[in-house]
Structure formats: structure tokens, C-alpha cells
C-alpha positions, 0 to 999 in steps of 0.5 A: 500500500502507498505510504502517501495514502496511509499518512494521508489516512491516519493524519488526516483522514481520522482526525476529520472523521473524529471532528465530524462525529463531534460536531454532530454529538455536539449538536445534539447533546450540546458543548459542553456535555460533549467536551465533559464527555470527551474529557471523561472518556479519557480519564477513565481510559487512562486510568484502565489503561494504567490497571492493564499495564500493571496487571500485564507487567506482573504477567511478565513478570511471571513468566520471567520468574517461570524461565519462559519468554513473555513474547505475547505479554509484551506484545500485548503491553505495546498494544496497550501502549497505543489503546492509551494513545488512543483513548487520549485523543480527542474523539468518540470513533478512537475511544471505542476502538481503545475501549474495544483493546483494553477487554484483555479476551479481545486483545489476546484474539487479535494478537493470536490473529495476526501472529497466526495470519503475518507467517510469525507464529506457526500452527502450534499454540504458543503456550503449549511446548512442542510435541515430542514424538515418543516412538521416535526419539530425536536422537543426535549421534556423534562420538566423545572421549574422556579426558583425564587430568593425570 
């Protein structure tokens, strides 16, 4: 895809999008309840965002302690790095979408789902260890010999 259009999308194709919904919410509901609405979005986002995180960093955490690599733990705390981006914006549209994120259930099925769709991840469950074939042990052949120190 042309880089051009996908600036031209993010930079100002959604800001125009958000201010035409806020201009419309506006004119029903008034000004300032749609600026109080738009502040309170994101506070309250921030502060999920800021529960998240920490219940992600524990995670991590966790599996650090277990000797494990916290691959998806940390992918996970990137996305919720840009759910807070998000929410922080001004706007209804980037509000659903950060709320949308921050349901930990959610957030793990679209990670699972691009991991599985980019090539990265392969069929295999990444919390499961790989299956062994026990009728035919992985056997590496070589030769050794045993030296003394006398």
C-alpha cells in the first residue's frame, strides 16, 4: 500500500472523521456535555489503561520468574501502549476502538490473529511446548572421549 495514502489516512483522514462525529454529538447533546464527555472518556481510559499495564507487567513478570519468554505479554503491553494513545485523543470513533483493546479476551484474539495470519507464529499454540514424538526419539549421534587430568 502507498505510504502517501496511509499518512494521508491516519493524519488526516481520522482526525476529520473524529471532528465530524463531534460536531454532530455536539449538536445534539450540546458543548459542553460533549467536551465533559470527551474529557471523561479519557480519564477513565487512562486510568484502565494504567490497571492493564500493571496487571500485564506482573504477567511478565511471571513468566520471567517461570524461565519462559513473555513474547505475547509484551506484545500485548505495546498494544496497550497505543489503546492509551488512543483513548487520549480527542474523539468518540478512537475511544471505542481503545475501549474495544483494553477487554484483555479481545486483545489476546487479535494478537493470536495476526501472529497466526503475518507467517510469525506457526500452527502450534504458543503456550503449549512442542510435541515430542515418543516412538521416535530425536536422537543426535556423534562420538566423545574422556579426558583425564593425570
Amino acid at each position: 500500500m502507498n505510504p502517501l495514502f496511509l499518512f494521508l489516512l491516519f493524519f488526516i483522514g481520522i482526525p476529520l472523521i473524529e471532528l465530524y462525529f463531534l460536531i454532530e454529538v455536539g449538536s445534539e447533546i450540546g458543548a459542553i456535555p460533549t467536551i465533559t464527555l470527551t474529557v471523561f472518556t479519557a480519564v477513565l481510559g487512562g486510568m484502565m489503561v494504567r490497571v492493564q499495564g500493571f496487571s500485564t507487567a506482573l504477567r511478565v513478570r511471571e513468566a520471567l520468574e517461570r524461565e519462559e519468554v513473555p513474547a505475547l505479554e509484551m506484545m500485548e503491553g505495546v498494544v496497550l501502549l497505543v489503546t492509551g494513545f488512543m483513548l487520549l485523543l480527542p474523539g468518540f470513533i478512537t475511544d471505542f476502538i481503545g475501549f474495544l483493546l483494553l477487554a484483555p479476551p479481545i486483545r489476546r484474539a487479535l494478537l493470536l490473529y495476526f501472529l497466526k495470519h503475518s507467517g510469525i507464529m506457526q500452527r502450534q499454540s504458543p503456550m503449549q511446548p512442542p510435541k515430542r514424538d515418543k516412538a521416535n526419539p530425536r536422537v543426535i549421534e556423534g562420538e566423545y572421549r574422556q579426558l583425564d587430568d593425570d
